[in-house]
C-alpha positions, 0 to 999 in steps of 0.5 A, a space after each residue: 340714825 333717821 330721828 323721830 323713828 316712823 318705821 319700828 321693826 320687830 324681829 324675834 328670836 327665832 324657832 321660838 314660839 313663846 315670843 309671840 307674846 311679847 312681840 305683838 304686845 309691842 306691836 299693838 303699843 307702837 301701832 297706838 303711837 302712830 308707828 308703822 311696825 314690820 316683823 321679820 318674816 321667819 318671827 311673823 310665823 309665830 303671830 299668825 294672824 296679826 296686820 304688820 307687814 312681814 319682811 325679810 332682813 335684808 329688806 329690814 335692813 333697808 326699810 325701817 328707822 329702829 330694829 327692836 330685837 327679842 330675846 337674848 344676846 345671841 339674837 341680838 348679836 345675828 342681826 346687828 351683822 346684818 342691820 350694822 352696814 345700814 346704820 340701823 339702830 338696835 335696842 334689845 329686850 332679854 328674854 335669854 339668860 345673861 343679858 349683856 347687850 338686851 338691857 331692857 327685860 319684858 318688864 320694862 320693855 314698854 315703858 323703855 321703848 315709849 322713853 326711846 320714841 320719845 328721844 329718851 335714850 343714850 347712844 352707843 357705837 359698837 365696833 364689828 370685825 371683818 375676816 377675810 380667808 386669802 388662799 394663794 393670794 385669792 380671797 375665797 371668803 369674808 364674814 363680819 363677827 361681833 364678839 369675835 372671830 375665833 380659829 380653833 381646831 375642829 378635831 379635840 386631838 390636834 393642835 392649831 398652828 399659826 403665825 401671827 402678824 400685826 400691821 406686817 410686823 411678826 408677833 409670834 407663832 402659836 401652837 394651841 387649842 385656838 386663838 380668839 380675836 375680840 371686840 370690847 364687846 365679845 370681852 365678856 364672852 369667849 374671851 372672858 372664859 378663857 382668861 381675857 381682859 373685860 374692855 370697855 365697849 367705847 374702847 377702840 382696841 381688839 384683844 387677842 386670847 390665846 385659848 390652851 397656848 402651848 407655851 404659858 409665856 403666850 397670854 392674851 395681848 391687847 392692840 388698837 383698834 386700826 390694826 390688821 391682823 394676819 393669821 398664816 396657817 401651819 398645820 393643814 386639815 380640822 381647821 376652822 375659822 368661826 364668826 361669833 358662834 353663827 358662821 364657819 369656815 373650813 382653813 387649809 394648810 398657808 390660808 392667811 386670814 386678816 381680821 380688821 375692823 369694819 369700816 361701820 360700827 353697830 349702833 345700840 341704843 339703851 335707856 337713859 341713865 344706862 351703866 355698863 360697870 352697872 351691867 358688870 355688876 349685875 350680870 357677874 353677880 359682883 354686887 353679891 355680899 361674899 
């Protein structure tokens, strides 16, 4: 992470026109303190008109010192799989629902990111999966997922089929409505939903979470974070591997899928002081009197 940040980029949720608003007030307030501001082209459509130079993620990417993103967890969680292999620094502002990863809210924006360029904030390394698909022994497609990486079946009226392996060792075969490997992060996404453990995002370690399993003795199974997990495909046709909600990929009957951590992690940035049992609290209401 390059200290004090000289290039600030700006990037909106997309299709999303009331974040105009919010990004050109940032940018004015980033411009006054003497940062040079870029926009990610598909937001600059929404801010017509503006002086910043409006570049493409990649080009984001290898350009600028922070990426601050607006909008909601979603937002965030697409560009970090692109910023993350850079080592680019990403601090969210919530303009969604829930809020788990975008800690500052439009109200506190300003005075959150003016704290962060001044080098008030806390750092916090998030891990990232890569899925590889392997068939006959030919990688055909890879994808890196924050949340998680789910395989699921495509048609409601069939079941997945698979077997599972860590570090080359048999775990069991599975037969159920999918199979969800997560991150810390992803713990309070799908994998909550469907019964998982909430992991503490400094947690080096992956959860696999069985969705609808067949066999109720098949329940949701936490390893560390360097294991290689395999997936052999049993049953062929309406299989589907999915990363983070964003991308999918069609699986054929004895694709094997190998899931691992990503040799770079994603590097958010909060406000000092910032808790996550304190997000915990707020996000899932347990700060309600019963």
């Amino acid at each position: 992470m390059k200290f004090p940040f000289q290039t600030v980029a700006i990037i909106g949720k997309q299709k999303t026109a009331d974040v105009a608003a919010p990004m050109l007030l940032l940018g004015d307030f980033l411009a006054a303190r003497g940062v040079r501001v870029v926009v990610d082209g598909l937001s600059a459509e929404h801010i017509k008109g503006h002086s910043f130079t409006a570049l493409s993620l990649e080009e984001i990417a290898r350009t600028v010192d922070l990426a601050v993103v607006i909008g909601g967890d979603g937002t965030l969680l697409n560009i970090a799989r692109t910023l993350a292999p850079h080592g680019v620094p990403i601090v969210g502002v919530n303009k969604g629902r829930l809020g788990f990863l975008t800690d500052l809210t439009m109200g506190t924006m300003l005075g959150g990111i003016g704290d962060m360029l001044d080098g008030r904030f806390v750092t916090e390394q998030r891990l990232l999966l890569t899925a590889t698909v392997m068939r006959d022994g030919v990688e055909i497609y890879s994808g890196l997922a924050f949340n998680e990486v789910v395989v699921h079946r495509s048609n409601i009226s069939s079941m997945v089929e698979f077997e599972v392996r860590i570090d080359g060792e048999y775990l069991y075969n599975q037969r159920a409505d999918g199979l969800i490997i997560s991150t810390p992060t992803g713990s309070t996404a799908y994998a909550m939903s469907a019964g998982g453990s909430i992991l503490h995002p400094s947690l080096d370690v992956l959860q696999l979470v069985p969705v609808c399993p067949h066999s109720l003795s098949n329940r949701p199974i936490v390893v560390k974070g360097t294991s290689v997990l395999e997936l052999l495909m049993h049953r062929s046709g309406d299989i589907c591997v999915r990363y983070d909600s964003h991308t999918n990929y069609d699986l054929q009957l004895h694709d094997k899928l190998i899931v691992t951590r990503f040799e770079k992690p994603a590097c958010l940035l909060h406000p000092e002081g910032h808790s996550y049992y304190h997000t915990l609290r707020e996000k899932l209401l347990w700060n309600q009197t019963l």
